[in-house]
C-alpha positions as a printed Julia matrix, in Angstrom:
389×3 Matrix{Float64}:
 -18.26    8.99    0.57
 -19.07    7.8     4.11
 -17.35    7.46    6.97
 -17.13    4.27    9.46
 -20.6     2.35    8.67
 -20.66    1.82   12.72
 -18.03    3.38   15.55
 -14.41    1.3    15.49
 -12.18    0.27   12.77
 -13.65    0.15    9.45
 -13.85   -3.36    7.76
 -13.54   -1.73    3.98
 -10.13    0.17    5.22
  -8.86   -3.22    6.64
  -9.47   -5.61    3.75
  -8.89   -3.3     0.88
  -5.69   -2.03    2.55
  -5.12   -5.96    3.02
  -6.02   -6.85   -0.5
  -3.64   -4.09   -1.76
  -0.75   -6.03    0.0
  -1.6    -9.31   -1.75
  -1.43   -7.59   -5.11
   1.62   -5.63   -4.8
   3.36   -8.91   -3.79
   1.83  -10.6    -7.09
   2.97   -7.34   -9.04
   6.84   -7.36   -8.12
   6.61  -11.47   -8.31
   8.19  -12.83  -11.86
   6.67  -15.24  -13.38
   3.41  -15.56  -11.11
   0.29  -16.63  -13.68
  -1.55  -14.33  -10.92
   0.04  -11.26  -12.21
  -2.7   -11.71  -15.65
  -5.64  -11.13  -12.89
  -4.24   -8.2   -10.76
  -6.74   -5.05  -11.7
  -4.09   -3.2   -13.13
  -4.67   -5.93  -16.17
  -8.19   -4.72  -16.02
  -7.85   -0.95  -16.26
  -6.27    2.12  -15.87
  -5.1     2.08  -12.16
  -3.42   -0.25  -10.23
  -2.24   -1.46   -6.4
   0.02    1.33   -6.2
  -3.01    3.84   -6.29
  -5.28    1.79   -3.72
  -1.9     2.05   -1.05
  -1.41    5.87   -1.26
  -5.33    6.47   -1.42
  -5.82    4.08    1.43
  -2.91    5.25    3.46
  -4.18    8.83    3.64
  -7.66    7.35    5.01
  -5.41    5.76    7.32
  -3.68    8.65    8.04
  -6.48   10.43    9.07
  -7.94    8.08   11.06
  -4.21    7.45   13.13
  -3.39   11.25   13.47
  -5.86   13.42   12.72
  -7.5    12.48   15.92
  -3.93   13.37   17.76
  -3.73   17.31   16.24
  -7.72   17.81   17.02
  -7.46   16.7    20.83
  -3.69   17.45   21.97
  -2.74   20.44   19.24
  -0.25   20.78   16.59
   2.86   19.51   18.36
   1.44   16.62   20.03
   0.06   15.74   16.16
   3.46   16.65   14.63
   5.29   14.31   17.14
   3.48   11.18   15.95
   3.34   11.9    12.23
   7.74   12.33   12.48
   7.57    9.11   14.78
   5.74    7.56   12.65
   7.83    8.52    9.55
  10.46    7.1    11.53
   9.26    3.87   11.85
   8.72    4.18    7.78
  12.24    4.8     7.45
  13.57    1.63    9.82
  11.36   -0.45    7.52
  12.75    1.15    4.46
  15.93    0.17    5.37
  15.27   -3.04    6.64
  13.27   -4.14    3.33
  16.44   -3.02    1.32
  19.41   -4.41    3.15
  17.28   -7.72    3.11
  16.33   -7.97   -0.49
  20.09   -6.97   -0.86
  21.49   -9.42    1.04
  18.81  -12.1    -1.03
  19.96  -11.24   -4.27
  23.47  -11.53   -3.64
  22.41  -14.68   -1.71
  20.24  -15.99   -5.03
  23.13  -14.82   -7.53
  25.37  -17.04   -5.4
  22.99  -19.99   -4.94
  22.11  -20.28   -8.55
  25.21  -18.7   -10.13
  23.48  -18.15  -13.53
  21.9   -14.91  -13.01
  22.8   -11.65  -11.7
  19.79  -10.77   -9.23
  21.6    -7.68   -8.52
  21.26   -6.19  -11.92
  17.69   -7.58  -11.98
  16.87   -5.91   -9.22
  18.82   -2.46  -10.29
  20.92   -2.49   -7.67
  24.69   -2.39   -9.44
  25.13    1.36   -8.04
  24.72    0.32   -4.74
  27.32   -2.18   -4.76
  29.73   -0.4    -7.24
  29.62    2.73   -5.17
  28.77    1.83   -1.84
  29.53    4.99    0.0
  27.44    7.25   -1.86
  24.68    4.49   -1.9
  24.68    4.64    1.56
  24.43    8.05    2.32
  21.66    8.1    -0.76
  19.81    5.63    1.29
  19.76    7.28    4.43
  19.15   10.49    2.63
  16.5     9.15    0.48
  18.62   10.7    -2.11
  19.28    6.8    -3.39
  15.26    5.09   -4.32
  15.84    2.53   -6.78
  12.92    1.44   -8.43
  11.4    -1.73   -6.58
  11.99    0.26   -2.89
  10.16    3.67   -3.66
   6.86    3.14   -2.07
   7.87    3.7     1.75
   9.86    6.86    0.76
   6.76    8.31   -0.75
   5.0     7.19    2.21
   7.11    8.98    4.04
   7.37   12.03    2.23
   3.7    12.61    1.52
   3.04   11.58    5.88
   4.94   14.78    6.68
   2.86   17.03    4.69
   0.2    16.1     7.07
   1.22   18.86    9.67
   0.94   21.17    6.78
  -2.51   20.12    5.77
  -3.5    20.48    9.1
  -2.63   23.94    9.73
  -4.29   24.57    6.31
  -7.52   23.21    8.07
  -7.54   25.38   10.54
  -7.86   28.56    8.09
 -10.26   26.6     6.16
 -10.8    22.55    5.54
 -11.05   23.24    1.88
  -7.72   24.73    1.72
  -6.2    21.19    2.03
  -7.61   19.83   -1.58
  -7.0    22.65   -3.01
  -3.65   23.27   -2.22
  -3.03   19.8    -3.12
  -4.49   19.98   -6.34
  -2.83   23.42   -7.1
   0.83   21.32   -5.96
  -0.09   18.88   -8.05
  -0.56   21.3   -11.07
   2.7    22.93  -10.27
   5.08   19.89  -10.31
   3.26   18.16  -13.36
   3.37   21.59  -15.35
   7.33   21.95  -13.94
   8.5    18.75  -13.89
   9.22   18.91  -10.77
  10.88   15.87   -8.5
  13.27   14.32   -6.0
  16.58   12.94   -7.12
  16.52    8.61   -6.92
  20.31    8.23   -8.45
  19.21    4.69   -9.43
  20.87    2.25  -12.23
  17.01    2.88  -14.24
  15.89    6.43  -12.99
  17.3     9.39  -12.05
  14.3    10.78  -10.04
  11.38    9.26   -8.06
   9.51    6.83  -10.17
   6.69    7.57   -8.13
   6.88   10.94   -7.33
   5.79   11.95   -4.03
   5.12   15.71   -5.34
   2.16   14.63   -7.29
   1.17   11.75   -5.87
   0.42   13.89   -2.75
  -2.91   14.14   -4.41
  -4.05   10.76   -4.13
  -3.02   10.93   -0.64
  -4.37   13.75    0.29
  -8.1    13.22   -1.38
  -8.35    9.78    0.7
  -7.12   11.87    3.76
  -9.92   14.42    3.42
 -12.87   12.24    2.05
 -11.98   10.27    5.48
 -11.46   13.66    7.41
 -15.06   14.53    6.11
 -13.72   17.91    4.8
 -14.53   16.48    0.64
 -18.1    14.77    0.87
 -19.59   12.84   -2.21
 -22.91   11.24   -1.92
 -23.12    7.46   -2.59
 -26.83    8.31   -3.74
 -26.18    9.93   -7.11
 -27.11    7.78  -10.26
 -24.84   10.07  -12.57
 -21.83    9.72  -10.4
 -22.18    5.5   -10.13
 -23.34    5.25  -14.02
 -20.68    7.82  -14.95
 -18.07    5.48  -12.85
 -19.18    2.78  -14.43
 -18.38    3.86  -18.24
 -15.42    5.19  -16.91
 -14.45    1.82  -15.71
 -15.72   -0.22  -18.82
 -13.66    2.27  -20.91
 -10.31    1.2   -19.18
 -11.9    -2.11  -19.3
 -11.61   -2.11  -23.54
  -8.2    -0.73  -23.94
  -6.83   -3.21  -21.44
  -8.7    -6.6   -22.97
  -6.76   -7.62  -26.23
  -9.82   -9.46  -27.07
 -11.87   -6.11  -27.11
  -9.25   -3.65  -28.52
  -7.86   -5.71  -31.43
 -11.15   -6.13  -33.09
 -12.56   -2.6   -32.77
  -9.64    0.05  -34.45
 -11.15    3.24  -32.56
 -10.4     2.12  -29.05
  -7.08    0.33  -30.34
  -6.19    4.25  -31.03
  -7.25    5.05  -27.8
  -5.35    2.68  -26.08
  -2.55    3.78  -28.58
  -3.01    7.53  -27.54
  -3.04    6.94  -24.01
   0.05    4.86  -23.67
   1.74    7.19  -25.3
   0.56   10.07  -23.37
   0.03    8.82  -19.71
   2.35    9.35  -17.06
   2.53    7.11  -14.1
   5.74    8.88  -12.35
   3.7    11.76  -11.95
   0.59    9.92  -10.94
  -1.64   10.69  -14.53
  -5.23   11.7   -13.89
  -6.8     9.34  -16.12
  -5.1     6.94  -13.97
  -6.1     9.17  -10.98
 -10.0     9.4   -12.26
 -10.2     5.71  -12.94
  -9.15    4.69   -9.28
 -11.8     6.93   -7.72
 -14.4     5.53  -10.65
 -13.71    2.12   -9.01
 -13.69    3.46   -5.59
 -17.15    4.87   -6.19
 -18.61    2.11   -7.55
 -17.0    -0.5    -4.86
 -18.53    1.75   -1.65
 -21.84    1.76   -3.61
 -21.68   -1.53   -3.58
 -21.09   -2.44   -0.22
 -23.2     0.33    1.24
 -25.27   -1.77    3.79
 -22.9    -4.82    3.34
 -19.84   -4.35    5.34
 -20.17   -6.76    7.57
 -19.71   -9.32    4.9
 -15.94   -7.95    4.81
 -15.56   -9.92    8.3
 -16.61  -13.14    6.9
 -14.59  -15.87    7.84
 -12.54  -16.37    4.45
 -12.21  -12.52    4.09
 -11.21  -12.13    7.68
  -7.56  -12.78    7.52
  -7.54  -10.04    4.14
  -8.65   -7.7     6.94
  -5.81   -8.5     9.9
  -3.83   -7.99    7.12
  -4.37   -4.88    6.36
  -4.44   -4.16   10.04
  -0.87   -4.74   10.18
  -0.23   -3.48    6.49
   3.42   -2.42    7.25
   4.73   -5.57    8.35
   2.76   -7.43    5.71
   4.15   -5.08    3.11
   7.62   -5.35    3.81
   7.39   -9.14    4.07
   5.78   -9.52    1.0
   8.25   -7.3    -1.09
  10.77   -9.21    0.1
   9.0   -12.66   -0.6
   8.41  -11.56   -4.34
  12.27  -11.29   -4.73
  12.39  -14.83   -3.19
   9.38  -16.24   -5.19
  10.59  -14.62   -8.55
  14.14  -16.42   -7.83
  11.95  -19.65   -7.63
   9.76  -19.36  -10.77
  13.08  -18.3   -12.45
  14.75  -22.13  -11.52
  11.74  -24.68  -10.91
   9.79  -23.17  -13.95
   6.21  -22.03  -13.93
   4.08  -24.77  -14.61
   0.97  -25.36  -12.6
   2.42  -27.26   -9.62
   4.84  -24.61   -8.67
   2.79  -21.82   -9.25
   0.22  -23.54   -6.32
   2.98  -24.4    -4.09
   4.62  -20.98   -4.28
   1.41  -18.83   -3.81
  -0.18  -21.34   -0.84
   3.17  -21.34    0.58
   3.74  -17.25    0.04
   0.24  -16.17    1.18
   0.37  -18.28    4.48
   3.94  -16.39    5.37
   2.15  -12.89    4.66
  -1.24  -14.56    6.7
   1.44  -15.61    9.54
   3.44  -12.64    9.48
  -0.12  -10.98   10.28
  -1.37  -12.84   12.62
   2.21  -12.76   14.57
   2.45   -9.05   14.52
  -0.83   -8.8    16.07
  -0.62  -11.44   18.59
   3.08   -9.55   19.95
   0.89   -6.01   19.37
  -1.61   -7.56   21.98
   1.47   -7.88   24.73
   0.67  -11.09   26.05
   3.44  -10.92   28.44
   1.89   -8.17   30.13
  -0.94  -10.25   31.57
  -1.05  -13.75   34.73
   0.04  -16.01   32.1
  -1.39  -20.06   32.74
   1.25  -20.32   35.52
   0.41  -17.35   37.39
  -3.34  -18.3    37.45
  -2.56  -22.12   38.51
  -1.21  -20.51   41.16
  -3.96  -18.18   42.72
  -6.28  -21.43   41.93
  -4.85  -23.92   43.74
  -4.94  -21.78   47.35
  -8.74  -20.75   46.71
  -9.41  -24.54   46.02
  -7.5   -25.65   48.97
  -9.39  -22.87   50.68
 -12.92  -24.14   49.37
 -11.88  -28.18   50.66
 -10.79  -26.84   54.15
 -14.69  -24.85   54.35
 -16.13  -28.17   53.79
């Protein structure tokens, strides 16, 4: 799989990394007709998937440049800063969903948005939710994504080291970690109302991570050129295709039984490699795709899918926290056709906005003349140019 189709940032990264925010907002939103068109109603994988994979690219791209040029402690500095930052917005995005479901179970006084959102331990028990939180010993279900962010980001001084012995050491210790904790169940402790580990366990999910990290890193290399590899994808993808479409498995018995067979065997927590094998089927078959075509990812209507995944974080954690607000919504005005358009237009301008913002305060405007300044230094040059003639 290639690298940057030209030197800078690379448009796929941006807008699928973008996209991915969109969905996951959809995903966690109650009610939302959208949520019947999100690809996880379409196949085997899901949103989830695309933000680890895409978020190892990422990471490789943000740090791996950092270890190569200033060494292993400059490297290790900014992947703990950088979890750091991970963990303010962790805690941010809880305490404010927190504060809007007690807010919403207030306002509306007919449903408990706390035990919607699973978070009765928290405020039964707040002193060992708190020190859960800060521990990450305490990941209900709806904030688990960041932690495993988190977690799987500071492997990457591990992985690194690794690389230095031999770049092919990094997949395969992943993949051998990733055989360990499935075969031994291992996992972190979540102490959550629903689940008493990770739901998305960042001891096997390290694998999705870690294959976009090296694809990116160039140390895994998969030509885009093989017909067995895009035609395989394909029938990979139309399989999860038939046991996802009602319309396909309820007619035909054999792949109702392998829908059957797989539901009852899969295992998202522990990120299952059918699951794992359809996302990079789809990944495959989207880079073919676009191979030669990039540009069209900076297209005027796709362009603000790409500044959002630019600033992915900010968008993330505004989103999540939108889906709690839009689900509170759908739950009270209903879900008929005029909502639905006023919540989403008025939803995906916030998480356009929010993107835009961040960006605009990234580019430190402060830090340059500003309009007054200039007015300034023009009006003595013109009064300088009238005296000369």
């Amino acid at each position: 799989m290639s690298a940057n189709p030209r030197p800078g940032r690379d448009p796929r990264l941006d807008f699928f990394r973008g996209s991915a925010m969109f969905i996951i907002f959809i995903a966690h939103c109650r009610g939302n007709v959208l949520w019947d068109y999100i690809p996880a109603r379409f196949g085997l994988s899901d949103a989830a998937d695309m933000f680890v994979f895409l978020s190892g690219m990422a990471a490789s791209i943000a740090f791996g440049g950092s270890f190569d040029r200033h060494g292993f402690v400059i490297g290790t500095v900014r992947i703990l800063y950088r979890c750091w930052q991970l963990f303010v917005a962790h805690l941010g995005l809880f305490f404010a969903s927190a504060a809007l479901v007690v807010a919403g179970t207030r306002w509306y006084g007919d449903t408990d948005y706390v035990a919607v959102l699973g978070l009765q331990h928290f405020f039964a028990r707040p002193q060992d939710a708190l020190l859960g939180l800060f521990t990450l010993t305490y990941v209900p279900h709806y904030f688990d994504i960041l932690p495993l962010y988190i977690v799987v980001l500071a492997m990457v001084p591990i992985a690194m080291t690794l690389a230095r012995v031999h770049p092919l050491l990094v997949p395969t210790a992943s993949a051998a970690f990733y055989a360990v904790t499935v075969h031994w169940h291992l996992n972190l402790p979540a102490h959550a109302d629903d689940q008493p580990q990770w739901f998305f366990n960042p001891l096997a999910w390290q694998l999705i991570f870690f294959t976009g990290f090296c694809l990116r890193r160039g140390w895994l290399r998969v030509s885009l050129e093989s017909r067995a590899l895009l035609w395989g994808s394909i029938a990979f993808l139309l399989v999860g295709l038939s046991i996802s479409l009602p319309s396909v498995f309820e007619r035909i018995p054999p792949i109702d039984a392998m829908r059957l067979w797989i539901m009852d065997h899969s295992d998202k927590t522990n990120l299952d490699m059918l699951q794992y094998l359809h996302f990079l089927a789809s990944v495959y078959v989207v880079l073919v795709l676009l191979k030669g075509r990039e540009e069209i990812l900076l297209s005027p209507p796709l362009k603000p899918f790409v500044k959002c995944g630019q600033q992915a974080l900010a968008v993330f954690v505004s989103g999540m926290v939108l889906s709690h607000a839009a689900s509170m919504v759908f739950d009270h005005a209903g879900t008929g056709w005029r909502v639905q358009i006023a919540v989403n237009v008025v939803c995906f301008g916030l998480l356009f906005a929010v993107a835009f913002l961040v960006a605009w305060i990234k580019s430190t405007p402060w830090k340059g003349p500003g309009p007054r300044a200039r007015d300034k230094v023009a009006a003595p040059a013109s009064a300088s140019i009238a005296e000369a003639y």
